[in-house]
Legacy VTK file of the C-alpha trace (Angstrom):
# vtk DataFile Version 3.0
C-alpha trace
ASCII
DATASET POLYDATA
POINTS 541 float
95.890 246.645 73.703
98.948 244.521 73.625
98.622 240.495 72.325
100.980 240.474 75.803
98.984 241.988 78.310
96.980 239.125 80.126
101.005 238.073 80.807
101.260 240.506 83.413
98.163 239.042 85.825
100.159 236.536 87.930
97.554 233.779 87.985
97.214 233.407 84.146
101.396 233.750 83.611
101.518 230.802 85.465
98.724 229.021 84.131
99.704 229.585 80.530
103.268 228.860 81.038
102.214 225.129 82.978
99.803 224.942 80.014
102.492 225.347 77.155
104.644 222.183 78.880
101.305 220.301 78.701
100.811 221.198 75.167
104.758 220.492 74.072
103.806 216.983 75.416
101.002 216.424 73.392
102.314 217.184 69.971
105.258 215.290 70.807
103.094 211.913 71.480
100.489 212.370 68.716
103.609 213.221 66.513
105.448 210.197 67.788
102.172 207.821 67.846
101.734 209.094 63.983
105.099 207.546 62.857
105.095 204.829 64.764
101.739 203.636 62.371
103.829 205.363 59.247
106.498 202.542 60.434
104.035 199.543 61.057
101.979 200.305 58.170
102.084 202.675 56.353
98.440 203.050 55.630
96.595 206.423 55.168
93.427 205.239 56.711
95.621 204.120 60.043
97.628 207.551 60.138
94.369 209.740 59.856
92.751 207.325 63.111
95.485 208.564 64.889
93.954 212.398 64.631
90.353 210.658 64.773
91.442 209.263 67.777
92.575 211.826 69.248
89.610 214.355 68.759
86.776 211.980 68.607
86.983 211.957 72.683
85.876 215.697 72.464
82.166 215.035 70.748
81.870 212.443 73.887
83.101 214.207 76.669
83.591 217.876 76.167
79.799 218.681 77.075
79.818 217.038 80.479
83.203 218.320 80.930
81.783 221.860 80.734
79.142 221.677 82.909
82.000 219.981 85.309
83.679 223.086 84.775
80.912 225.618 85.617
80.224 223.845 88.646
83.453 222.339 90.114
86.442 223.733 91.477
87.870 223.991 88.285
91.770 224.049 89.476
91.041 220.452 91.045
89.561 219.174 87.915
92.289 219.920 85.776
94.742 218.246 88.487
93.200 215.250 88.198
93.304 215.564 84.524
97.105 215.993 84.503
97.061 213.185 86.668
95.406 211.273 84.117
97.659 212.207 81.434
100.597 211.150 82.867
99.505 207.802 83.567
98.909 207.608 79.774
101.625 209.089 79.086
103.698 206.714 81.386
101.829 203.604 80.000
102.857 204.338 76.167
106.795 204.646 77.277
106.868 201.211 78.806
105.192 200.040 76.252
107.181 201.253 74.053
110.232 200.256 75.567
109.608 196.553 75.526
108.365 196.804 72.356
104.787 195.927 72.510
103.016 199.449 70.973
100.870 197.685 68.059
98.628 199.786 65.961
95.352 198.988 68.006
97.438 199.604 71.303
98.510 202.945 69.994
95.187 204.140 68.576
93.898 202.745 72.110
96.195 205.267 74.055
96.133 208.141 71.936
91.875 207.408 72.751
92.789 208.052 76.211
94.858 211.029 75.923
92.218 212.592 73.944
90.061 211.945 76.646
92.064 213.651 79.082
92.287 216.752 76.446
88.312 216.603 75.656
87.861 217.081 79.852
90.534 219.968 79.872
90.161 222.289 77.295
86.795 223.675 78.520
88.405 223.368 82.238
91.107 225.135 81.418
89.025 227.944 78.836
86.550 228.567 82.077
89.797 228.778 84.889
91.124 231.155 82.522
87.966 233.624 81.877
87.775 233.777 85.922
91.056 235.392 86.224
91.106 237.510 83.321
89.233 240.864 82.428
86.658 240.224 79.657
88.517 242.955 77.315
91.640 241.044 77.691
90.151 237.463 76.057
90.854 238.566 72.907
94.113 238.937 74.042
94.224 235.505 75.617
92.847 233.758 73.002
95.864 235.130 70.793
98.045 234.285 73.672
96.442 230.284 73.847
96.615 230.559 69.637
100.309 231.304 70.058
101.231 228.655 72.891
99.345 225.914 70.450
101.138 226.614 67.730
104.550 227.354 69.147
104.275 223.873 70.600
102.967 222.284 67.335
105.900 223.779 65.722
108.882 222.967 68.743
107.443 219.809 69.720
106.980 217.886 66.690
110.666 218.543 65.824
111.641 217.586 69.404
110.216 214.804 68.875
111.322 213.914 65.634
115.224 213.991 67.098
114.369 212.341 69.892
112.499 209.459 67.890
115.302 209.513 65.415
118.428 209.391 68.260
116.995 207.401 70.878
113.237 205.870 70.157
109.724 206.166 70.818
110.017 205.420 74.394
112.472 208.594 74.560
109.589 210.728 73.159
106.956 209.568 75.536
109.326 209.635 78.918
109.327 213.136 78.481
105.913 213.717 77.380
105.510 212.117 80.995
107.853 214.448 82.612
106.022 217.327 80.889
102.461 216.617 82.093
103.770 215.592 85.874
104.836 219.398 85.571
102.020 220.926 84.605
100.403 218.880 87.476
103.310 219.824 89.972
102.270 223.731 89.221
98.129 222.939 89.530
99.284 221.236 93.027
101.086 223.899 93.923
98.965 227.027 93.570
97.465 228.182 96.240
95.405 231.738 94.483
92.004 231.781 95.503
89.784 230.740 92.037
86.117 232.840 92.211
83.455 230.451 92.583
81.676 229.046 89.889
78.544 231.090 88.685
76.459 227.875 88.834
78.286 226.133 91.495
75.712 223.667 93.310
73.512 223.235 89.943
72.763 219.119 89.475
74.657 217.808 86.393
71.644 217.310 84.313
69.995 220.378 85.146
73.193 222.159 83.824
74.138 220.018 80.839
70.614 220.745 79.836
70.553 224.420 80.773
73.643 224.805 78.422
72.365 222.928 75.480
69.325 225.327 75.662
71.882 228.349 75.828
73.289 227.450 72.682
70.308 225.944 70.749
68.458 229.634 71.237
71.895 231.558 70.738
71.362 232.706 67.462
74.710 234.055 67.723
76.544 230.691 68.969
75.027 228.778 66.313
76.313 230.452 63.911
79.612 231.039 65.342
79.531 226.930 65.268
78.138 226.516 61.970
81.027 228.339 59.906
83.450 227.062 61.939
82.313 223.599 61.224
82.073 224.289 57.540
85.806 225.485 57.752
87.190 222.612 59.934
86.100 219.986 57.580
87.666 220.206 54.751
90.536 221.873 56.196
90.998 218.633 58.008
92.735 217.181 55.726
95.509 219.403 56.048
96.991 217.838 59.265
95.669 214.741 58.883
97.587 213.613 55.288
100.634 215.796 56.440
103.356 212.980 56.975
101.966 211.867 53.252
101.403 214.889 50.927
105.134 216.201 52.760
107.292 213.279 51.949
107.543 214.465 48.303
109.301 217.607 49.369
111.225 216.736 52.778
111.517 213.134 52.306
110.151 209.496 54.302
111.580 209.991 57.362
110.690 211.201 61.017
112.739 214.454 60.679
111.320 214.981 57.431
107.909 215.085 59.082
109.057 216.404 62.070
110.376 219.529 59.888
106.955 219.709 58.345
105.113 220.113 61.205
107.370 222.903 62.775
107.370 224.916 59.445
102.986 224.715 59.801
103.389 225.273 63.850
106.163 228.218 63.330
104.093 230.238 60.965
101.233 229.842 62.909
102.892 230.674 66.110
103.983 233.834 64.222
101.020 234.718 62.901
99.207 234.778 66.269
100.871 237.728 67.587
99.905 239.343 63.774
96.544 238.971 64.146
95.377 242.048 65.985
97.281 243.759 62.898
95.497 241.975 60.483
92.397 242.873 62.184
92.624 246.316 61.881
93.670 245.689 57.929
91.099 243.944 57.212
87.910 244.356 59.709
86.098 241.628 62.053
84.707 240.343 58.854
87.382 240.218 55.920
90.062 238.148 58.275
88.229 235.327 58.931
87.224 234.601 55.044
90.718 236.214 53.514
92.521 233.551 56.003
90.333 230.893 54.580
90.848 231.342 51.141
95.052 231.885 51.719
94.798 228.524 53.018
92.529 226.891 50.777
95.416 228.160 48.135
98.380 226.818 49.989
96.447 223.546 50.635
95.894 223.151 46.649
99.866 224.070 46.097
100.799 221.294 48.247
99.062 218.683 46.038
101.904 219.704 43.425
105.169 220.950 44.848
107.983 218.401 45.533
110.968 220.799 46.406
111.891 221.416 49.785
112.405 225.069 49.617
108.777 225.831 48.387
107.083 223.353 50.255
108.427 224.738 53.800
107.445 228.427 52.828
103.967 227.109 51.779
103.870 225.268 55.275
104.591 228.534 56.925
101.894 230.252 54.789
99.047 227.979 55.718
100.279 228.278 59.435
99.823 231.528 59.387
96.560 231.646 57.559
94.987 228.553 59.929
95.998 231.020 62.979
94.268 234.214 61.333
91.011 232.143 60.528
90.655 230.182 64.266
92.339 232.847 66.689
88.787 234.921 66.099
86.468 232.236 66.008
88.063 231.525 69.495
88.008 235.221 70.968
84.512 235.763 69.798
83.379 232.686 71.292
85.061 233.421 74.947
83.760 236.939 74.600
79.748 236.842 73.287
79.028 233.594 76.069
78.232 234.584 79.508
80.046 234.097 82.573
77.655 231.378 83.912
77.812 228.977 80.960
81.502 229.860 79.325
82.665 226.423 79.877
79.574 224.727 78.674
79.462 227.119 75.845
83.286 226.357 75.394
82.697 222.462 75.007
80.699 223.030 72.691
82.887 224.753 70.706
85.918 222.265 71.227
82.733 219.664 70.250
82.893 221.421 66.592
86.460 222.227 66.624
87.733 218.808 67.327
84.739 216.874 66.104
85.162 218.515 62.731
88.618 217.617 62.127
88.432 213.867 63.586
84.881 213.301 61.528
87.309 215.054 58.212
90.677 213.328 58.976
89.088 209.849 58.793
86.936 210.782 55.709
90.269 212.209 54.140
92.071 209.098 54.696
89.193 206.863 53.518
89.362 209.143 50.097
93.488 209.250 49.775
92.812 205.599 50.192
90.748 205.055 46.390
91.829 208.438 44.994
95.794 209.031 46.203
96.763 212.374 48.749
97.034 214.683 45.659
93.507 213.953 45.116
92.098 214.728 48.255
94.178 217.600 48.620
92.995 219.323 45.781
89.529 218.352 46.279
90.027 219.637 50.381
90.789 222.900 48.965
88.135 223.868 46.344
85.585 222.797 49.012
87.289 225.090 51.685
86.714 227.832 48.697
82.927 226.467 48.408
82.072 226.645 52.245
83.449 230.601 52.312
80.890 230.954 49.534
77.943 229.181 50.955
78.435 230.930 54.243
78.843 234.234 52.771
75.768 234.309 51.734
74.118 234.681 55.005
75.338 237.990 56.800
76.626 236.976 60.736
74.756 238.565 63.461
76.849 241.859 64.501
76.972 241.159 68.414
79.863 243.185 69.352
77.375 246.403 70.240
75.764 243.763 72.934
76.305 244.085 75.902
77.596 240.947 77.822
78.136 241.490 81.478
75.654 239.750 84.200
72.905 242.363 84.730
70.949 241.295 88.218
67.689 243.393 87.541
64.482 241.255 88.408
63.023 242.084 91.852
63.265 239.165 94.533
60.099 236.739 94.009
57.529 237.702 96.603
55.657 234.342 97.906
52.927 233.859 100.132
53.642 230.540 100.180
56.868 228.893 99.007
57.146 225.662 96.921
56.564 222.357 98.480
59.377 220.965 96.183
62.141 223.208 94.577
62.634 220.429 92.151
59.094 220.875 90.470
58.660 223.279 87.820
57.491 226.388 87.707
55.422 228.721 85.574
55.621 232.445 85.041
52.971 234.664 83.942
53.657 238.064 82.813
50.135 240.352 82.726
51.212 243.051 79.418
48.672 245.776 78.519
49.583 247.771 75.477
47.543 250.074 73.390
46.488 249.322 70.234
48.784 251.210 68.181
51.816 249.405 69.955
50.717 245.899 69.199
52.453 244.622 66.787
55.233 246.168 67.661
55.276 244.916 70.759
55.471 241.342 69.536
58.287 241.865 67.592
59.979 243.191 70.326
58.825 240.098 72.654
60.040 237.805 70.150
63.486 238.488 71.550
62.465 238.508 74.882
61.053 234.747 74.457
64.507 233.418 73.233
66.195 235.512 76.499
63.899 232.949 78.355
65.071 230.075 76.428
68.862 230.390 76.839
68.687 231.388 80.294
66.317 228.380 81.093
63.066 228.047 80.373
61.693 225.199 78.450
58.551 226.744 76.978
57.825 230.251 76.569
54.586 231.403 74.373
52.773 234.825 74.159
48.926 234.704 74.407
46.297 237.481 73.725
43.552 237.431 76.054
40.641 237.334 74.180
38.095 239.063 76.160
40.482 241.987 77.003
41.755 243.989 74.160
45.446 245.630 74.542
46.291 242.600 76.984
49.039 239.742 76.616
49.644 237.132 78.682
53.305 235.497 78.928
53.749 232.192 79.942
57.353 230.410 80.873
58.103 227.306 82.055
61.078 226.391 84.117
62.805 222.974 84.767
62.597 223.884 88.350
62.620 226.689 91.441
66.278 226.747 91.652
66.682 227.367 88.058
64.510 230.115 87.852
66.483 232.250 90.791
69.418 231.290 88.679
67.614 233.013 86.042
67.076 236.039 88.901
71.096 236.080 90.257
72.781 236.055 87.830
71.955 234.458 83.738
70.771 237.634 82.193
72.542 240.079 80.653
72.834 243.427 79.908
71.402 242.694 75.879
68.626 240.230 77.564
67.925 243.722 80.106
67.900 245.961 76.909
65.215 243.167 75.010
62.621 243.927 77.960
62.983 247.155 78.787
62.383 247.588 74.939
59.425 245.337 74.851
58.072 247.313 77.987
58.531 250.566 76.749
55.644 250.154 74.423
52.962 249.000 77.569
50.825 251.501 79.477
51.292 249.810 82.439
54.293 247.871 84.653
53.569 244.144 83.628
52.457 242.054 86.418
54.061 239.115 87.666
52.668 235.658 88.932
54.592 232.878 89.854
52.668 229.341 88.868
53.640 226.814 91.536
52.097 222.775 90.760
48.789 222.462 93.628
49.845 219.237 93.312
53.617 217.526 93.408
53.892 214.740 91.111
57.244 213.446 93.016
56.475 210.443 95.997
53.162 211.510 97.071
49.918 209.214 96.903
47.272 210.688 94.782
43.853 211.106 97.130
41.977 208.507 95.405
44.552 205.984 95.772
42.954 206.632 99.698
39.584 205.884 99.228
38.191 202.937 101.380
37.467 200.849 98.102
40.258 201.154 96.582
42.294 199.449 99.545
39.384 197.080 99.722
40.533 195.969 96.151
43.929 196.233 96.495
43.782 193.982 99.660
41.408 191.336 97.464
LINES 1 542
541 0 1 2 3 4 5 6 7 8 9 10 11 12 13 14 15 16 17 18 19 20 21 22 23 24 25 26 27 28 29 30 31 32 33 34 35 36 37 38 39 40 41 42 43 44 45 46 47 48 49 50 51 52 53 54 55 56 57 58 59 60 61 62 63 64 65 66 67 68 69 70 71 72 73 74 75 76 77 78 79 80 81 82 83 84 85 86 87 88 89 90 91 92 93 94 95 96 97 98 99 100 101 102 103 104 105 106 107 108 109 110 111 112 113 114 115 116 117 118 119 120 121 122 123 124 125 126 127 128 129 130 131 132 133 134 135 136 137 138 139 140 141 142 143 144 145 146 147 148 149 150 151 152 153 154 155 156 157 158 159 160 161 162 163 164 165 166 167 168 169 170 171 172 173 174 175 176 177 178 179 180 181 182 183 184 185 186 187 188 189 190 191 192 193 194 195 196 197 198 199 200 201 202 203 204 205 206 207 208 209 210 211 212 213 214 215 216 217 218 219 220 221 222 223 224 225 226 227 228 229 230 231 232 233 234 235 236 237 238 239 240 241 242 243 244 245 246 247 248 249 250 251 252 253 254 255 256 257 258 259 260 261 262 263 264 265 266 267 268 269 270 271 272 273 274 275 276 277 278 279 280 281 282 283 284 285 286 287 288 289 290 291 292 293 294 295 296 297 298 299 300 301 302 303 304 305 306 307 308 309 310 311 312 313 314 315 316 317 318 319 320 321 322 323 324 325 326 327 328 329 330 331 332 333 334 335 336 337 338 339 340 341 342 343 344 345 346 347 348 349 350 351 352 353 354 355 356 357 358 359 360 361 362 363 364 365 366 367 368 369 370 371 372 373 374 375 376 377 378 379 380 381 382 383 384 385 386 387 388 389 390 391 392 393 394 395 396 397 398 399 400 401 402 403 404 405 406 407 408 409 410 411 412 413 414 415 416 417 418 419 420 421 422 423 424 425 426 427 428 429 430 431 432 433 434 435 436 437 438 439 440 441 442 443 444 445 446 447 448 449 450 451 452 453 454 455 456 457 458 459 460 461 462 463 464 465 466 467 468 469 470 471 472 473 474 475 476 477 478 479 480 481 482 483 484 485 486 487 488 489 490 491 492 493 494 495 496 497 498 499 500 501 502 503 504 505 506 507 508 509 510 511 512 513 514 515 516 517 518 519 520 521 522 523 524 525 526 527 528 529 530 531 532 533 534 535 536 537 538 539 540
């Protein structure tokens, strides 16, 4: 399959294209905001803020933007996001224009265009995976690699002529123009989006229900844990660029302008490359070869000082920071269900941009005491150290799962139905299995139980009942009645149907199923004694 096919579904040409304006805009202002602070100070502490500032707004809004996202209209969401950014946007070019951007100003702005990136990037990740088949996201994801870094590449040196001819204020008028665009096209389309899979779901209920997916995802933990390891120390990478490149290409804004298209060029080339490279190398060997190319051209740019060698080392690591994310990314959109992509995608943009804003200040704080060369080198033998330590533990294969919605539990059969859908509910699951099959059987339910988990329940434990040899008793606990039909219509998968049918193929018997409903509803009802003749008596004395 072509890196170009998703192009050719109407919907997602359009959204990409409005999406690559919006992007162009961004690395123009974060490039422009950088040397602006390069200008008023010069310090490496203030230039790395400006990348902490800009990614710290993910680890405090991406997660409720998520669950925003998997219950919203997601189209009218990222509107009023676009919105949003160009009234930043607009703010920083008066500002600029009469002069009055100050470093706290700056870092204050940049804040709040991070803020409108933190609520869009899972909006925009969940909009996408509606409209697109889910063979085609690794496509898409190479697509989305590609529009980043072509726009990391262009708009940095568009903005470095711009900021060089005509001023800061120049840069961020059309970073305005570029976001009241991408708005313009969100305003515009009229395609019907499919609903949301959790569409109704309370906030908390759902920013819970997603933290559970991904705390009893195996799988998504570890996706999150190398990518974290990673991210860190390559942090320092973009964060000390408009330092460790002045060597080479010299103090000014086209000199770092130039840098950053040389990165953004050879990782918008090496985007495309990356299906190639996949079949080279295997799922596997890309990810940690990528890692340790760039770990190599990061420890070459603590020493070179010639143009010539320092641009083709800029292109190397751009290729080699494409190869090692573009997968991380794919595999991401394609192991998470439908019904909690965008949650699961925040929490992914949590690590991705968390990472490198927790990294870029703690590079700046060490290029600070130590100099760049310093924390260069240093960035790179740890990148070498985390490929190591994560080695060590073999990754889950998943790609044999299957990950489509699989609707297979009958329809609850009540007598009588709950007095308040809000109260939890229990599930009890009658197993009888002969002796032979016992132990086998829990092993096999041990997978079941964390199916529970990530597709809502808060407890789940497996009992033997004493008195009855060969039976089990399963007990689950859900937040609430509406939660557990979610769990019915539509959470499971195909991989959580093959964990039960596996787990029941070892019983002598179809388990039996009793819903647990409370005799008793906690919420705004008097308990009986509170009735009782005496106690009014004393609570009238």
């Amino acid at each position: 399959m072509s890196v170009w096919d998703p192009l050719r579904n109407g919907a997602y040409r359009m959204m990409w294209t409005a999406g690559i304006g919006g992007l162009l805009g961004s690395w123009m202002q974060l490039m422009a905001a950088q040397w602006i602070l390069v200008e008023l100070s010069g310090s490496p502490v203030l230039i790395a803020l400006v990348n902490t500032s800009s990614m710290l707004p993910v680890l405090l809004l991406a997660l409720p933007a998520g669950v925003l996202a998997d219950v919203l209209d997601r189209r009218r969401m990222l509107l009023t996001i676009q919105v949003f950014q160009v009234c930043t946007a607009t703010a920083m070019a008066a500002l600029a224009l009469v002069g009055r951007l100050s470093p706290p100003v700056v870092l204050l702005l940049i804040f709040m265009a991070g803020c409108g990136t933190a609520m869009g990037a899972p909006t925009y990740q969940g909009l996408v995976s509606s409209l697109i088949l889910r063979r085609r996201l690794q496509s898409t994801a190479a697509l989305d690699a590609f529009g980043i870094n072509l726009t990391r590449a262009i708009g940095p040196l568009l903005g470095g002529v711009l900021l060089a001819s005509w001023g800061a204020s120049a840069v961020f008028g059309v970073t305005t123009v570029l976001f009241g665009a991408y708005a313009a096209v969100l305003g515009l389309w009229r395609q019907k989006e499919p609903l949301p899979a959790e569409r109704g779901e309370p906030f908390i209920a759902a920013l819970r229900a997603g933290g559970r997916y991904v705390r009893y995802s195996s799988v998504m933990r570890r996706m999150l844990w190398q990518l974290a390891a990673f991210l860190l120390p390559a942090s320092c990478f973009w964060a000390l660029l408009p330092l460790v490149t002045a060597r080479g290409l010299g103090h000014g804004a086209g000199g770092y302008g130039l840098a950053l298209a040389a990165a953004g060029g050879g990782a918008a080339a090496g985007a495309p490359l990356v299906p190639w490279m996949r079949r080279r190398l295997g799922n596997t060997r890309l990810p940690v070869t990528a890692r340790l190319v760039f770990a190599a051209a990061v420890a070459a740019l603590s020493v070179l000082d010639k143009p010539v060698p320092v641009l083709a080392v800029l292109v190397i690591s751009g290729v080699a920071w494409t190869a090692a994310l573009t997968d991380a990314t794919a595999n991401v959109q394609m192991f998470l269900p439908q019904w909690v992509r965008a949650r699961g995608s925040a929490a992914y943009q949590v690590v991705l941009f968390g990472a490198q804003a927790g990294g870029a200040l703690l590079w700046g704080l060490l290029a600070q005491g130590a100099g760049v060369t310093a924390a260069y080198v240093t960035a790179a033998v740890l990148i070498v150290l985390s490929v190591a330590i994560v080695g060590r533990k073999p990754a889950v294969d998943w790609h044999g799962m299957n990950r489509e919605p699989a609707v297979y539990w009958p329809e609850p059969d009540l007598a009588q139905q709950p007095q308040n859908r809000l109260d939890p509910v229990a599930i009890q699951v009658t197993y009888r299995v002969p002796e032979s099959s016992e132990e086998q059987f829990v092993v096999a339910m041990s997978d079941v139980q964390r199916s529970r988990r990530r597709t809502g329940a808060t407890s789940c434990e497996l009992w033997r009942i004493g008195e009855l040899p060969g039976q089990f008793l399963e007990i689950y606990v859900v937040p609430s009645w509406g939660e557990h039909l979610r769990q019915h219509h539509g959470r499971l998968t195909g991989a959580d149907r093959a964990y039960e049918e596996k787990a029941r193929a070892l019983c002598v018997a179809e388990p039996e199923v009793l819903h647990l409903l409370l005799a008793e509803p906690a919420v705004r009802r008097p308990h009986p004694a509170q009735n009782h003749p005496d106690d009014r008596a004393e609570r009238q004395r």
